[in-house]
C-alpha positions in Angstrom: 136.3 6.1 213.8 139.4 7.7 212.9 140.0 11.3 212.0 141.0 12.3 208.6 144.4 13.1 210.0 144.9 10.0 211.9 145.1 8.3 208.6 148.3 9.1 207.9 150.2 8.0 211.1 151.3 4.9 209.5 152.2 6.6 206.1 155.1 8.5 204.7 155.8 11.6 203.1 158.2 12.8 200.8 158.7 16.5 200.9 160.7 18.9 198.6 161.8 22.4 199.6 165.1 24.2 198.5 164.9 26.8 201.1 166.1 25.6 204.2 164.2 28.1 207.0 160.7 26.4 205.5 161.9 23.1 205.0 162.7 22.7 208.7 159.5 24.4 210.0 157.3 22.4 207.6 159.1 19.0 208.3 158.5 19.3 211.8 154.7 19.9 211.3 154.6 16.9 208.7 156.8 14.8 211.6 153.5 15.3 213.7 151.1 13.5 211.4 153.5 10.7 209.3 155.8 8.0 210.8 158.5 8.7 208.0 159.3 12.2 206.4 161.5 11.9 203.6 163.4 15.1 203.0 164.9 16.9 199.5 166.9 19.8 199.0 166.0 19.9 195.4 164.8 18.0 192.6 166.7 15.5 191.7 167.2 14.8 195.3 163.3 14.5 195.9 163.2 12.0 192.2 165.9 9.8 193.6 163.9 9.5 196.6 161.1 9.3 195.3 162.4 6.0 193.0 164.1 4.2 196.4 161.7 4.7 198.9 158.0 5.2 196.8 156.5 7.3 199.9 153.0 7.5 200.0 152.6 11.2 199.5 154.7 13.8 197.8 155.3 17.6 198.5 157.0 19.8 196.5 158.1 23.4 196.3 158.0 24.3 192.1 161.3 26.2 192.2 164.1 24.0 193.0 166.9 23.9 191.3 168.8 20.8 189.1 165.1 19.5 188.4 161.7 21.9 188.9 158.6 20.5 191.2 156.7 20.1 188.4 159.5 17.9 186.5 159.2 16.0 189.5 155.9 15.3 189.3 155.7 14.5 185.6 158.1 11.7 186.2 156.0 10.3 189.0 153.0 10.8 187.1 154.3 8.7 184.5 154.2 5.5 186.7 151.9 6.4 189.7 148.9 8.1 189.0 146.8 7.8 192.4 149.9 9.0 195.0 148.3 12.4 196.6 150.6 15.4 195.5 150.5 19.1 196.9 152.3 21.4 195.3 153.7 24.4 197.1 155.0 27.7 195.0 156.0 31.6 195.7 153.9 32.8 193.2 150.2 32.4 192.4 151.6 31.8 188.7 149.0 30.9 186.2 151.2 28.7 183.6 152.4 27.0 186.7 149.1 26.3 188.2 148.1 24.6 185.0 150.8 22.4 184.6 150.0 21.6 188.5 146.0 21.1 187.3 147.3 19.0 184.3 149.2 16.4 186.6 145.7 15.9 189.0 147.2 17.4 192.1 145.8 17.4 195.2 145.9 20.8 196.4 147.9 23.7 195.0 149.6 25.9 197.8 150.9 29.6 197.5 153.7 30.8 199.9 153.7 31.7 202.3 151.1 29.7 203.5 149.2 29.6 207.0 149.8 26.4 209.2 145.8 25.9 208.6 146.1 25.8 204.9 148.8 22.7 205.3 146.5 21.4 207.1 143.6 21.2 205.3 146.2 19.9 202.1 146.8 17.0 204.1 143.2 16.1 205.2 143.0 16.3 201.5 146.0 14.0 200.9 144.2 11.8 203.5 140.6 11.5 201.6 142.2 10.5 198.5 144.7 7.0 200.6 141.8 6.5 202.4 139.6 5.9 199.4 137.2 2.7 199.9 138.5 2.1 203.3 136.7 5.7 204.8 132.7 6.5 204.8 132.6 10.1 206.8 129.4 10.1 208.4 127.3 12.9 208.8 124.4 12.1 210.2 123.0 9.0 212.2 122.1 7.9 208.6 124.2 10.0 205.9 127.4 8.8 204.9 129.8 10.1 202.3 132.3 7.8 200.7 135.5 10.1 199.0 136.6 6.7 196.8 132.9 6.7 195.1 132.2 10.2 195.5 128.6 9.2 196.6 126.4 9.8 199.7 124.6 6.7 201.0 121.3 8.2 202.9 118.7 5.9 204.6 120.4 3.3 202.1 119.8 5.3 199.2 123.2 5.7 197.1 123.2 9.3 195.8 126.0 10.3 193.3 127.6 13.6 193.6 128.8 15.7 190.5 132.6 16.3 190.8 132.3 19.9 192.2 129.4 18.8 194.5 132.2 16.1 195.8 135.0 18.5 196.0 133.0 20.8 197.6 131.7 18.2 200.2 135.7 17.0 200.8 136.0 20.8 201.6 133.4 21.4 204.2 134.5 17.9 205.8 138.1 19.0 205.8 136.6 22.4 207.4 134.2 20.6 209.6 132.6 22.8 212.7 134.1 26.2 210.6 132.5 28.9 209.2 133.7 29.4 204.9 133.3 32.1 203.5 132.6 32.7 199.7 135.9 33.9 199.5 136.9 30.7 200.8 135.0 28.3 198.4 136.2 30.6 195.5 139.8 30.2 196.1 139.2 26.2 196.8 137.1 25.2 193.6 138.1 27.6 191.1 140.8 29.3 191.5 142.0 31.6 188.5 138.0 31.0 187.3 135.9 32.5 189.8 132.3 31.9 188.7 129.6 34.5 190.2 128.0 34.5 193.5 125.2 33.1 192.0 127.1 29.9 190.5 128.5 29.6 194.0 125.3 29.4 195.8 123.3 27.3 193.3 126.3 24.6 194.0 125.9 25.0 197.4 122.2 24.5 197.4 122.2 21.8 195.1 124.6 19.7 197.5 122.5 21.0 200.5 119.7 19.1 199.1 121.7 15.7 198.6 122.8 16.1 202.1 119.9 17.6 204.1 119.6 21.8 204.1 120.3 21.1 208.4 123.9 19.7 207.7 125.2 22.7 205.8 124.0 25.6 208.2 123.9 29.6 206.2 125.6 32.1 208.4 124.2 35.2 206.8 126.5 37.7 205.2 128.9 35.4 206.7 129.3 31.7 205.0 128.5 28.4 205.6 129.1 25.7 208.0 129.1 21.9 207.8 127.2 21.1 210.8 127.7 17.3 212.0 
């Protein structure tokens, strides 16, 4: 089957970035994983783009000038609701983040940003094309499907709740690593960081749907997705 990644070697990208140093370092990673990447020095750049060549996923830096990230993204949310989006920013900004949230984003990136983190945007990016067409299995018998947000176990269909789901996409997205608390915070909520408690009864709750042996506790430590 193929990887999450491999997904996207057929696909392209349109990515937005007024400052040129990380426009050319980030381009060359995205140049690994799509056959076209569609570059914009700013906003109106990355619309007019956007409009001729209707890539298949957009990234955008906020602040750029002539037209914002987030203009941009209104105006393709206006006509395209299901393209993946990633938002990059300098500034863990909490009006921006919301008018990110507001326009379903798929993930929401603060600068400067480890290679690791793009990386797991655009395993993200490659849940959300692959849709129907992708089961990620888990076990011999466990299989998770990202368009239905659903696990299929010994032919059972069991529906997950939306954080269960996003918390799933996580661990596959991570699969074989170790993530911390920390980690799972920063993914799911954010600005809202529930208790430890609310984290673990999540946690538990989708270890039971998936089998307690898949998601492995590392003490002290965090939690792995084991398959």
């Amino acid at each position: 089957m193929k990887t999450l990644l491999d997904i996207l070697e057929n696909r392209t990208v349109l990515y937005a970035e007024d400052e040129a140093g990380i426009r050319s370092n980030v381009a060359q990673i995205l140049g690994l994983f799509f056959k076209n990447v569609l570059i914009a020095s700013d906003g109106n750049q990355a619309w007019q783009l956007y409009e001729e060549e209707r890539p298949d996923v957009l990234i955008v830096d906020i602040c750029m000038p002539l037209m914002d990230g987030l203009e941009v993204v209104t105006a393709v949310r206006k006509t395209n609701q299901s393209i993946p989006i990633v938002v990059l920013s300098a500034h863990r900004d909490e009006a921006n983040l919301w008018r990110a949230v507001e326009q379903k984003i798929s993930k929401y990136l603060t600068k400067p940003f480890r290679k690791e983190a793009l990386l797991e945007a655009l395993q993200v990016c490659a849940l959300e094309l692959a849709g129907g067409a992708l089961h990620v299995t888990l076990s011999k018998d466990t299989h998770y499907s990202p368009c239905e947000k659903s696990l299929t176990c010994n032919a059972e269909k069991i529906a997950l709740s939306n954080q269960e789901s996003r918390l799933l996409e996580y661990f596959i997205a991570r699969r074989g690593q170790t993530l911390s608390f920390e980690e799972i915070e920063d993914h799911l909520w954010g600005y809202e960081a529930p208790s430890k408690e609310a984290i673990k009864a999540l946690i538990k709750a989708l270890r039971k749907k998936v089998g307690k042996e898949r998601i492995k506790n590392h003490y002290g430590i965090g939690y792995t997705l084991d398959c």
